[in-house]
VOLUMLO-55893 format. One record per residue (C-alpha): residue number from 1; chain; x, y, z. Coordinates in nm, 2 decimals. Each point is the difference from the previous one (the first is absolute). Example, Ala and Ser with C-alpha at 12.3 -4.5 7.8 and 13.67 -1.06 7.14 Angstrom:
NODE / n / chain / X / Y / Z
NODE / 1 / A / 1.23 / -0.45 / 0.78
NODE / 2 / A / 0.14 / 0.34 / -0.07
END
This chain:
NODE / n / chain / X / Y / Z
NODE / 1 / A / 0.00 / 0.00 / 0.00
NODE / 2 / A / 0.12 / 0.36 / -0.12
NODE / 3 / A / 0.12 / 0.19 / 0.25
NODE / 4 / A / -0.32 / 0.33 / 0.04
NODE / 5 / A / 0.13 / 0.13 / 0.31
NODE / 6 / A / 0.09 / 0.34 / -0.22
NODE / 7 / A / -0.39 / 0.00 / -0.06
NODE / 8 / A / -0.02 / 0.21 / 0.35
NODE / 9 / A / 0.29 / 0.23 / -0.09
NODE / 10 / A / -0.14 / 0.34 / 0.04
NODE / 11 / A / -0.03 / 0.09 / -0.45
NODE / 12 / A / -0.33 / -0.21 / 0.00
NODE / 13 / A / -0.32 / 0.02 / 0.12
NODE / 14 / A / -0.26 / -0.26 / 0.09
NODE / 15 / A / -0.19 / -0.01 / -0.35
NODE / 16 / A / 0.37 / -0.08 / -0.15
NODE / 17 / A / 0.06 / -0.27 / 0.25
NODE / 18 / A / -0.34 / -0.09 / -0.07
NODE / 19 / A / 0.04 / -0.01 / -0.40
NODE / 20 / A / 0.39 / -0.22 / 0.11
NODE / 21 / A / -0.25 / -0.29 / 0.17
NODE / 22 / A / -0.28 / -0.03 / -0.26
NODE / 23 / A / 0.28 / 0.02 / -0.31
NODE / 24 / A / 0.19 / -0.29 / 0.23
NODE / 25 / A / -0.36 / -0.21 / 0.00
NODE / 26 / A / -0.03 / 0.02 / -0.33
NODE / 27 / A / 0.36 / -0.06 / -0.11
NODE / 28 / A / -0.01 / -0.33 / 0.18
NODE / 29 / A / -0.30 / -0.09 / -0.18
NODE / 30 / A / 0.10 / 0.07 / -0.34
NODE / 31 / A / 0.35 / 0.02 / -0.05
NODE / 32 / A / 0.25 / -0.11 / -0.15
NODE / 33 / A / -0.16 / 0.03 / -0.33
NODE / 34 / A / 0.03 / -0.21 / -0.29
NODE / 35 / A / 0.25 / 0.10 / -0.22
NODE / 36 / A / 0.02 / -0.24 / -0.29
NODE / 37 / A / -0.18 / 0.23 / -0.22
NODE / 38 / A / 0.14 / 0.38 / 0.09
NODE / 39 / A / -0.25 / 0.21 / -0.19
NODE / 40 / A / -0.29 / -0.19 / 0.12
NODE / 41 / A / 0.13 / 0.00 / 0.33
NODE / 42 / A / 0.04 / 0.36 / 0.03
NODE / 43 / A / -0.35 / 0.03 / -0.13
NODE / 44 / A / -0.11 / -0.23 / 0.28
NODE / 45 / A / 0.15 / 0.18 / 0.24
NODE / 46 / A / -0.09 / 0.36 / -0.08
NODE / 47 / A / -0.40 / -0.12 / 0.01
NODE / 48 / A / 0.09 / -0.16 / 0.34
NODE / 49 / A / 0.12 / 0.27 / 0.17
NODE / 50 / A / -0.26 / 0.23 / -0.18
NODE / 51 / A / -0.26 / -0.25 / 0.13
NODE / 52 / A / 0.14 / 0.02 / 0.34
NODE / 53 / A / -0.01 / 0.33 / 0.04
NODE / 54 / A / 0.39 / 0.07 / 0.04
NODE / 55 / A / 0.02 / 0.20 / -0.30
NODE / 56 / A / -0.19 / 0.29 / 0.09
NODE / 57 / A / 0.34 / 0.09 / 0.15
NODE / 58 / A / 0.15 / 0.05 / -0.32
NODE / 59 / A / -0.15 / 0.33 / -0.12
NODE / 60 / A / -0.23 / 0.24 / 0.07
NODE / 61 / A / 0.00 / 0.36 / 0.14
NODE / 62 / A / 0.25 / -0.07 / 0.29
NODE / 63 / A / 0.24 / -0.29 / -0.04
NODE / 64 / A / 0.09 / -0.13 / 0.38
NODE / 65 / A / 0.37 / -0.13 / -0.08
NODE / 66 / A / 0.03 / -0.12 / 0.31
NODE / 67 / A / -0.28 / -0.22 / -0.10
NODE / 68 / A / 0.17 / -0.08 / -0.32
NODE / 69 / A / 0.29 / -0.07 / 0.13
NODE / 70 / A / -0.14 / -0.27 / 0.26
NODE / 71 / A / -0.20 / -0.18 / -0.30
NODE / 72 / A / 0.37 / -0.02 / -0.21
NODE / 73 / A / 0.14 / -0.11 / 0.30
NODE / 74 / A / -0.21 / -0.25 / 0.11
NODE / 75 / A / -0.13 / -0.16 / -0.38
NODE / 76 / A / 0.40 / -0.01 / -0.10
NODE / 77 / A / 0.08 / -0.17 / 0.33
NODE / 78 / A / -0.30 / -0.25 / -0.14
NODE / 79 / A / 0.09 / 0.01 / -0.36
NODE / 80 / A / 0.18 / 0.22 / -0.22
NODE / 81 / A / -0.26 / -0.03 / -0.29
NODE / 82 / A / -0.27 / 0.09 / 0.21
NODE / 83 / A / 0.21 / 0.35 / 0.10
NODE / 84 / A / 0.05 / 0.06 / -0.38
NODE / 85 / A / -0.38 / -0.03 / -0.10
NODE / 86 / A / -0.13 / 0.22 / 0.31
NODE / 87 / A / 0.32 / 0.28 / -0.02
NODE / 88 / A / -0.06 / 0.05 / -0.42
NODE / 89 / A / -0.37 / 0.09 / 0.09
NODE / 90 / A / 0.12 / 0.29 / 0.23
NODE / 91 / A / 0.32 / 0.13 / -0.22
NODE / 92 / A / -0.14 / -0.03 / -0.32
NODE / 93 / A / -0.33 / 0.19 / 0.11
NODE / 94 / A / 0.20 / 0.21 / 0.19
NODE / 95 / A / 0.01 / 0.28 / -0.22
NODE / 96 / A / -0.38 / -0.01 / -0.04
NODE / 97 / A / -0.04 / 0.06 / 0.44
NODE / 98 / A / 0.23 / 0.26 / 0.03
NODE / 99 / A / -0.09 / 0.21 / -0.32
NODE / 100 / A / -0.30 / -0.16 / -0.25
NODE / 101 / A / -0.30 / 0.14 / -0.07
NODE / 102 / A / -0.33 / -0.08 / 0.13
NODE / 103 / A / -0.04 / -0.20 / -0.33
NODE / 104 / A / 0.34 / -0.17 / 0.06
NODE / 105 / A / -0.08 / -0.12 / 0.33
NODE / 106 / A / -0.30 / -0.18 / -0.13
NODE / 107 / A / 0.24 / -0.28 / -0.07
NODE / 108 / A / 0.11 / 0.00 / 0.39
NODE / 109 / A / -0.30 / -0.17 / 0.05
NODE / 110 / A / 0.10 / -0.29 / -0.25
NODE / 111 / A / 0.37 / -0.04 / 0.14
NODE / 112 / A / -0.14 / 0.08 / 0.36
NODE / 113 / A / -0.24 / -0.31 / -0.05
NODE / 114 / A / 0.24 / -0.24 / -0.21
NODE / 115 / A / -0.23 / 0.02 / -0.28
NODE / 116 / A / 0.29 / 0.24 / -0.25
NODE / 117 / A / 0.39 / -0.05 / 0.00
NODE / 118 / A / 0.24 / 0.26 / -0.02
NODE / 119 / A / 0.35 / 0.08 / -0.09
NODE / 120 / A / 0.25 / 0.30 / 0.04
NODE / 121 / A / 0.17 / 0.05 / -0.32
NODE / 122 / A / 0.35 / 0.24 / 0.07
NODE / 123 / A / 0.31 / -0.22 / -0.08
NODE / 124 / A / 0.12 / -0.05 / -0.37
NODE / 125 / A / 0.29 / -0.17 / -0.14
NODE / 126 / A / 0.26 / 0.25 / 0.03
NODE / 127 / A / -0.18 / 0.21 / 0.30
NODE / 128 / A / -0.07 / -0.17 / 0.32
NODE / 129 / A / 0.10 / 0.22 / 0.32
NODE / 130 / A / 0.10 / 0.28 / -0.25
NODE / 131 / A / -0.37 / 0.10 / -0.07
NODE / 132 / A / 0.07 / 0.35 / -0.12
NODE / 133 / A / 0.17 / -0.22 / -0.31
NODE / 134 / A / -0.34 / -0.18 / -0.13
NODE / 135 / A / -0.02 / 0.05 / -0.37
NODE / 136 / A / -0.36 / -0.14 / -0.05
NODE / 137 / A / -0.21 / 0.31 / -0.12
NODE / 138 / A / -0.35 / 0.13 / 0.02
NODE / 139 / A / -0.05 / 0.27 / -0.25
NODE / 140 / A / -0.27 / 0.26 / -0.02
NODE / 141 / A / -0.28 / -0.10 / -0.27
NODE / 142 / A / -0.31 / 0.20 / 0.06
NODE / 143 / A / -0.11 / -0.05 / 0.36
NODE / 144 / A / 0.15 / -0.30 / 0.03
NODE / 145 / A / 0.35 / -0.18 / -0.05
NODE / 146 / A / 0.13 / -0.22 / -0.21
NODE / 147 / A / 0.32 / -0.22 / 0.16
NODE / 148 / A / 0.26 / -0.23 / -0.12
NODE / 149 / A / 0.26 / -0.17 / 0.12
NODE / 150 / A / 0.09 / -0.30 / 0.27
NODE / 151 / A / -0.01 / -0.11 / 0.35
NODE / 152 / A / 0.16 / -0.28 / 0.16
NODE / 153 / A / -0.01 / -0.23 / 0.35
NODE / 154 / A / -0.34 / 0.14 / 0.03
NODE / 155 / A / -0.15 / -0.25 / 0.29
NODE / 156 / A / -0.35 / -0.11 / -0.12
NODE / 157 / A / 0.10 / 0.08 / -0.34
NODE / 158 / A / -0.22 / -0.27 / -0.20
NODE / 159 / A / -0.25 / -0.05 / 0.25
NODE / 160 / A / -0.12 / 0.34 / 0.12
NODE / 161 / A / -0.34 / 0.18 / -0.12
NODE / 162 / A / 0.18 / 0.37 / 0.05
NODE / 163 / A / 0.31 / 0.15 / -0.01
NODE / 164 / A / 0.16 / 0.32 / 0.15
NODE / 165 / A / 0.23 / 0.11 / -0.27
NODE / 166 / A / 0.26 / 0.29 / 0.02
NODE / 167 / A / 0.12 / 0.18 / -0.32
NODE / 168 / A / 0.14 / 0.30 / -0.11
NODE / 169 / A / -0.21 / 0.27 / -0.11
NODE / 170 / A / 0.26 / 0.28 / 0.02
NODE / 171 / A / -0.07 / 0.23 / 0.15
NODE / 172 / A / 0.32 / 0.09 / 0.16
NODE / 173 / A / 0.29 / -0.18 / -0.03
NODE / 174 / A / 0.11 / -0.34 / 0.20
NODE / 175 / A / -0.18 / -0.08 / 0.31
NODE / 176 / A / -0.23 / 0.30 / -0.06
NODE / 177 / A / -0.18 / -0.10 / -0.37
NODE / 178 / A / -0.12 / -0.36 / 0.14
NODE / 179 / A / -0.37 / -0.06 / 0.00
NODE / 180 / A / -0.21 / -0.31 / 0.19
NODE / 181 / A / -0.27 / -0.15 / -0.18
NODE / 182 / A / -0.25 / -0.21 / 0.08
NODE / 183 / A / -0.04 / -0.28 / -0.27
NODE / 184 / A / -0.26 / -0.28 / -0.01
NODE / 185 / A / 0.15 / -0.32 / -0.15
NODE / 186 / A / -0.21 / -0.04 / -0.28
NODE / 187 / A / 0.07 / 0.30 / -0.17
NODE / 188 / A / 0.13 / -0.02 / -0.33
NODE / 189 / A / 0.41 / 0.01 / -0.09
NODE / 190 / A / 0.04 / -0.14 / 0.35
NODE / 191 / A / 0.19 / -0.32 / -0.08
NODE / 192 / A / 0.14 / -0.23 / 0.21
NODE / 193 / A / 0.35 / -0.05 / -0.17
NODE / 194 / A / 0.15 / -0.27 / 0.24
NODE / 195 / A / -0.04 / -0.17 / 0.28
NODE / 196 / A / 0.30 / -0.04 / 0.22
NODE / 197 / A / 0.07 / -0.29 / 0.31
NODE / 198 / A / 0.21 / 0.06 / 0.28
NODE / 199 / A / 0.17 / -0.21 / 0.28
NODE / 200 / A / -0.32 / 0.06 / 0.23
NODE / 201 / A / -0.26 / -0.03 / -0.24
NODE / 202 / A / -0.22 / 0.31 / -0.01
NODE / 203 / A / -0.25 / 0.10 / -0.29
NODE / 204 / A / 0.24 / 0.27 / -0.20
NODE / 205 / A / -0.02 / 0.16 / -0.34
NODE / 206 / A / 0.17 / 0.24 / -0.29
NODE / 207 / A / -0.27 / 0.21 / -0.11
NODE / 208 / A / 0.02 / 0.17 / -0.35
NODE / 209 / A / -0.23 / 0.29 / -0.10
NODE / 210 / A / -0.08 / 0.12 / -0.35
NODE / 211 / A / -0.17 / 0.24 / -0.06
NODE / 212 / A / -0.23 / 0.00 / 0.28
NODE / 213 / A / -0.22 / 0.25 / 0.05
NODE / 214 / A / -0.15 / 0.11 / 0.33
NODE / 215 / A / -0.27 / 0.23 / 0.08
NODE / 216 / A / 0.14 / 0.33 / 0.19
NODE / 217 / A / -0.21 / -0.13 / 0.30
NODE / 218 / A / 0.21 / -0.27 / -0.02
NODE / 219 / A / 0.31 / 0.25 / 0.16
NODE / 220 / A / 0.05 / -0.02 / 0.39
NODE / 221 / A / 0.06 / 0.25 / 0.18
NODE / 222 / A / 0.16 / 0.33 / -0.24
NODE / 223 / A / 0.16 / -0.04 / -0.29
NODE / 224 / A / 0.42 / 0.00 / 0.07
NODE / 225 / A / -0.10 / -0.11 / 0.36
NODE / 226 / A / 0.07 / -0.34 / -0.03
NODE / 227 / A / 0.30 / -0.01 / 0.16
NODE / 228 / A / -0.14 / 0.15 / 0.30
NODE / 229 / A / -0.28 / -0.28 / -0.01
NODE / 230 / A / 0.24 / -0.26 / 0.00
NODE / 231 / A / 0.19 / 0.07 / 0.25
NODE / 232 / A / -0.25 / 0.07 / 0.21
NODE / 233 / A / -0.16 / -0.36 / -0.05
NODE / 234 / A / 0.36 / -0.13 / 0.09
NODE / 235 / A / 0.05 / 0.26 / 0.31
NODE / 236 / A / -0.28 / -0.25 / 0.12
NODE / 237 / A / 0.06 / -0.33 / -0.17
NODE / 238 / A / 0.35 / -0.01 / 0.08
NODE / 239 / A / 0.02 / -0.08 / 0.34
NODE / 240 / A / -0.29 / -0.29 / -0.06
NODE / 241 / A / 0.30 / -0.14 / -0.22
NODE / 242 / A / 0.18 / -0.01 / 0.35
NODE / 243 / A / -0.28 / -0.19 / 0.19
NODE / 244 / A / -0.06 / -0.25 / -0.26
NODE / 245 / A / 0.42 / -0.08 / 0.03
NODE / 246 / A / -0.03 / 0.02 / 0.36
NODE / 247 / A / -0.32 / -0.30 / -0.03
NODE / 248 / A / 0.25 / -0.17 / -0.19
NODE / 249 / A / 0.24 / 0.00 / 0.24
NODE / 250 / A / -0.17 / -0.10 / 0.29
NODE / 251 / A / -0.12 / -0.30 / -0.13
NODE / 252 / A / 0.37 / -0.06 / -0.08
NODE / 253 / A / 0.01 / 0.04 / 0.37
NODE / 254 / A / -0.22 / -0.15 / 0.14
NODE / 255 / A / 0.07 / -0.31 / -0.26
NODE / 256 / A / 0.35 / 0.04 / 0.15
NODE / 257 / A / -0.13 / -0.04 / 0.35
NODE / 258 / A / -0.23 / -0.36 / -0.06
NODE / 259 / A / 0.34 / -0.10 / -0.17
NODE / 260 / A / 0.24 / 0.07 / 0.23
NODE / 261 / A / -0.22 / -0.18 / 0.31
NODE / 262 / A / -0.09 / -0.28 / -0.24
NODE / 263 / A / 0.35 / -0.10 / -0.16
NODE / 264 / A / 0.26 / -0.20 / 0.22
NODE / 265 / A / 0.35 / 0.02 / -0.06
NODE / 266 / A / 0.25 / -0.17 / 0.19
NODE / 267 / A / -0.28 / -0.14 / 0.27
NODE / 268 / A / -0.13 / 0.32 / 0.10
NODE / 269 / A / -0.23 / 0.24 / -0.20
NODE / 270 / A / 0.16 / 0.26 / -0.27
NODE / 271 / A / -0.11 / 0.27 / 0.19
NODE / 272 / A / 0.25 / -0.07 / 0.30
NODE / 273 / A / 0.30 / 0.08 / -0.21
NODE / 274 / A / 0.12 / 0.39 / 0.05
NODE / 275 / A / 0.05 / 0.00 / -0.40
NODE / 276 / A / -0.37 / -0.05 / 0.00
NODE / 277 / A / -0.09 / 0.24 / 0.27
NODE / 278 / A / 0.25 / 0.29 / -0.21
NODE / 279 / A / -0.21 / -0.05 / -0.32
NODE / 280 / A / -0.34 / 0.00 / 0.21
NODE / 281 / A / 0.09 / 0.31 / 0.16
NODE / 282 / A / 0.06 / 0.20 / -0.25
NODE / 283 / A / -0.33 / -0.11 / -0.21
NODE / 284 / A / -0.17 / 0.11 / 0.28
NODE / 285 / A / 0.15 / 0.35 / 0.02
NODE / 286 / A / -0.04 / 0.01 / -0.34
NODE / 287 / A / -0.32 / -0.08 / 0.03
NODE / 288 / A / -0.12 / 0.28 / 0.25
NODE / 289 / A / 0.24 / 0.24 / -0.12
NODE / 290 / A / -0.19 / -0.01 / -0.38
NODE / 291 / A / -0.34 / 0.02 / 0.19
NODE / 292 / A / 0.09 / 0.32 / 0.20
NODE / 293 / A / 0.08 / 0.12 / -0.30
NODE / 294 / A / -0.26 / -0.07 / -0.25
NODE / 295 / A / -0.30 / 0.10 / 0.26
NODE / 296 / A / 0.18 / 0.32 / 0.14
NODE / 297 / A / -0.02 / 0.08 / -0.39
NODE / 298 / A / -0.35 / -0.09 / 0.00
NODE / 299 / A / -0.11 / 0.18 / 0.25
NODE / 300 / A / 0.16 / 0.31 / -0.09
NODE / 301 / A / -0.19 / 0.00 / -0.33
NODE / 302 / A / -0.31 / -0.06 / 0.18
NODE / 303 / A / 0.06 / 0.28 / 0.26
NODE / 304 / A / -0.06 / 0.21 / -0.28
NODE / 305 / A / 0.39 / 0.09 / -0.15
NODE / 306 / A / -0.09 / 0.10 / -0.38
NODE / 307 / A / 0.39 / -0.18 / -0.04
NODE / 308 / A / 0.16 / -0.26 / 0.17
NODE / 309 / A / 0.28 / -0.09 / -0.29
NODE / 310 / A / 0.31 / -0.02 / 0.22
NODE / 311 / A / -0.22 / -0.29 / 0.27
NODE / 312 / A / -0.15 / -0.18 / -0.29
NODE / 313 / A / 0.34 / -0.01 / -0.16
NODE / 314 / A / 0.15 / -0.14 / 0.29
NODE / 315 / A / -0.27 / -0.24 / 0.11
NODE / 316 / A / 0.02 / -0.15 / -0.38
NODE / 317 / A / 0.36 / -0.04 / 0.02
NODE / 318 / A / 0.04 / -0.12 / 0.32
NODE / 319 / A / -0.24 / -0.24 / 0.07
NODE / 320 / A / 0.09 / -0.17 / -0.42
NODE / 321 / A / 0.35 / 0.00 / 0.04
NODE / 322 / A / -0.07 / -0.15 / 0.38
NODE / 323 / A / -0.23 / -0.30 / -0.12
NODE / 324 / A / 0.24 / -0.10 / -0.27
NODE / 325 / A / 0.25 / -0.03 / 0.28
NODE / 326 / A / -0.28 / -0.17 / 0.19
NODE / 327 / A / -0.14 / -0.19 / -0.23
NODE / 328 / A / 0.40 / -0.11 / -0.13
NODE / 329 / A / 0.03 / -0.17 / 0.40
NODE / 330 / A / -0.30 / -0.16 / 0.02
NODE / 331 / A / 0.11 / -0.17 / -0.35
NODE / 332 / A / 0.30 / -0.11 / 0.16
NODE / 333 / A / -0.12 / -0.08 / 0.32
NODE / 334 / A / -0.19 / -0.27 / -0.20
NODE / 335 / A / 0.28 / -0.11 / -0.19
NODE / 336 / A / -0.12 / -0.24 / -0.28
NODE / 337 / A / -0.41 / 0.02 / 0.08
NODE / 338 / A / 0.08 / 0.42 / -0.06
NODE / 339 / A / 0.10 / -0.08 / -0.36
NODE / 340 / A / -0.30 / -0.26 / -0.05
NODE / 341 / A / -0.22 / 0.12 / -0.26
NODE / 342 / A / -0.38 / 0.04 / 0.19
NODE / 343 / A / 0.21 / 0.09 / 0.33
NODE / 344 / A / -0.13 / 0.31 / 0.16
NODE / 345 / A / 0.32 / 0.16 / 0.04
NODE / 346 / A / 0.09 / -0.10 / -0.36
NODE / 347 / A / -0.30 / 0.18 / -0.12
NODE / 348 / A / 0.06 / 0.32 / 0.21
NODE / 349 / A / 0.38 / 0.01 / -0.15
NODE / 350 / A / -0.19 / 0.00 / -0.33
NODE / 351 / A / -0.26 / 0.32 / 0.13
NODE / 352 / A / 0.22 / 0.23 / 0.15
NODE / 353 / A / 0.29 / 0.04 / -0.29
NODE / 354 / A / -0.29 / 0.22 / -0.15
NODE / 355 / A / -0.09 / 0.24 / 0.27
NODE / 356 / A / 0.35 / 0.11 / 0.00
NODE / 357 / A / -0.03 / 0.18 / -0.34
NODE / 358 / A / -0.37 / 0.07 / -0.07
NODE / 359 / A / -0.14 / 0.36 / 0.10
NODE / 360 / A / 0.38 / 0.14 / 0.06
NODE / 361 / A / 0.29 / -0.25 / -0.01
NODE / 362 / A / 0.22 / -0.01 / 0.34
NODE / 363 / A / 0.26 / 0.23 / -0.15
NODE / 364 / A / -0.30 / 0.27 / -0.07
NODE / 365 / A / -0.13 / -0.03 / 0.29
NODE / 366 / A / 0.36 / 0.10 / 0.14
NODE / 367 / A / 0.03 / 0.31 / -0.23
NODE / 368 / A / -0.34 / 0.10 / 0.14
NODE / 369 / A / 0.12 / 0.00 / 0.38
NODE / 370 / A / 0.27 / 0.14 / -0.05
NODE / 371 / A / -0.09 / 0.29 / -0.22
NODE / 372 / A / -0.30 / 0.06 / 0.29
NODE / 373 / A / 0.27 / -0.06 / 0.23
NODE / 374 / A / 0.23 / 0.29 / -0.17
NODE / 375 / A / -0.30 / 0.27 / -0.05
NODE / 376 / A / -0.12 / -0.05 / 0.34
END
């Protein structure tokens, strides 16, 4: 059993200890998901957790991220597939929360319920954390826009009903002539132009666009504010990023633990030898150490800071880097069972590589604190 005593440290309040419990209920009643089919899966899952009721956390007028990050935390801890499908419902629609219209936000119902899919379509082949660099266009064509161009390791890609796509409509230039866009799958020159698979299998796409034309209430927020909109949705995704790696490694832990207790070794269990006891220890501040830090993040955003870059940068890059390092122990702490295919551990090796480089790589996330660091 997962270790909740940080449930009654003093950044939550009863309905998030209450919403920890009833996400833990069903968790153990659902999960781990099937995975042999991903797409489907992911499908599955979304409908599930919209069904439940847990995805009414993941948009809206006021996103709780202490709330999201709890439900990353405790659905990787379960299963990593299950944190993908519920986290792409609140990034890729969170664009449409912080700055949509009122028509927008009718689709918030749909991703809200698990009846829609959605995606958040920024990186592209030769610009992933150099946004200001995107190349993919939206010109001017009446009162609407016509775009072309690419976008690639777009999670959902293939399997989402609406996409959140950023292009440049320049205005201004670099960071200052990007526009967001809210772009329902089926609309015409909106091709999916290749699937791509990865170590830890996750639904993930190139997306091509020809020609596509988009209404001008298709624009979110003002035209040349897209950069702002993005990085707003990532001011608040990015520490949820950290509590979905911090899931992961506590059930490295706590996998760790039942091992060590279990295993014998010389007559007496594994756990007895100080080797043993070094490795535990430092899981375990690594462990607590990420959580301080992904939940002070947290609640600083939901005490109302309109910015909370420099926590959420350190909260991401701590608590990844930290459940590698976690996760990398509990591996060898298994020795041969940690390399099984099907093994817990082996699967969580598999999941965390990613979290390390999606929504700022660990060497961004270092170029961020320090530059708040600097100008402080």
């Amino acid at each position: 059993m997962a270790d909740r005593s940080f449930l009654d440290w003093p950044f939550f309040e009863d309905r998030h200890r209450e919403l920890a419990a009833a996400l833990e209920n069903w968790c153990a009643a659902h999960l781990p998901a099937d995975h042999a089919d991903t797409d489907a899966a992911c499908r599955r899952l979304v409908r599930d957790l919209g069904a439940a009721g847990f995805l009414r956390h993941s948009g809206g007028e006021a996103l709780d991220v202490r709330a999201l990050c709890l439900i990353r935390e405790t659905l990787a801890r379960h299963d990593g597939l299950a944190d993908f499908a519920f986290a792409m419902q609140g990034l890729g629609m969170g664009a449409v929360s912080l700055f949509g219209t009122d028509e927008q936000r009718a689709w918030l119902e749909k991703t809200r319920a698990g009846k829609a899919i959605s995606a958040f379509a920024l990186s592209e082949p030769a610009s992933g954390s150099d946004v200001a660099n995107m190349t993919t266009t939206a010109e001017r064509d009446g009162n609407g826009f016509v775009v072309n161009g690419e976008k690639t390791w777009i999670s959902n890609g293939g399997i989402a009903d609406l996409y959140v796509l950023f292009a440049r409509t320049g205005e201004a230039p670099g960071a200052r002539g990007i526009s967001a866009f809210l772009v329902p799958a089926d609309t015409p020159g909106l091709e999916i132009a290749e699937r791509i698979d990865v170590i830890a299998p996750h639904p993930l796409a190139r997306l091509r666009f020809t020609d596509m034309r988009l209404p001008g209430s298709a624009l979110i927020g003002t035209a040349g504010g897209g950069f702002r909109v993005a990085m707003s949705v990532l001011d608040v995704f990015r520490s949820t990023v950290g509590a979905a790696a911090l899931g992961m490694a506590r059930r490295a832990l706590d996998e760790s633990l039942a091992r060590v207790r279990e295993r014998q070794l010389f007559g007496a269990p594994l756990g007895e030898l100080q080797m043993v006891q070094g490795h535990i220890a430092d899981m375990a501040l690594g462990v607590d150490a990420s959580a301080l830090l992904v939940y002070r993040a947290a609640w600083t955003k939901d005490m109302g800071a309109p910015r909370v870059t420099r926590e959420a940068a350190m909260a991401k890059l701590h608590a990844t880097e930290t459940a590698q390092s976690v996760i990398d122990a509990a591996v060898q702490l298994h020795g041969g069972d940690g390399v099984r295919k099907g093994h817990i551990v082996e699967s969580l090796y598999r999941e965390i590589r990613a979290l390390r480089i999606y929504e700022g790589a660990s060497d961004v996330q270092k170029v961020v604190i320090a530059r708040q660091a600097m100008g402080a």
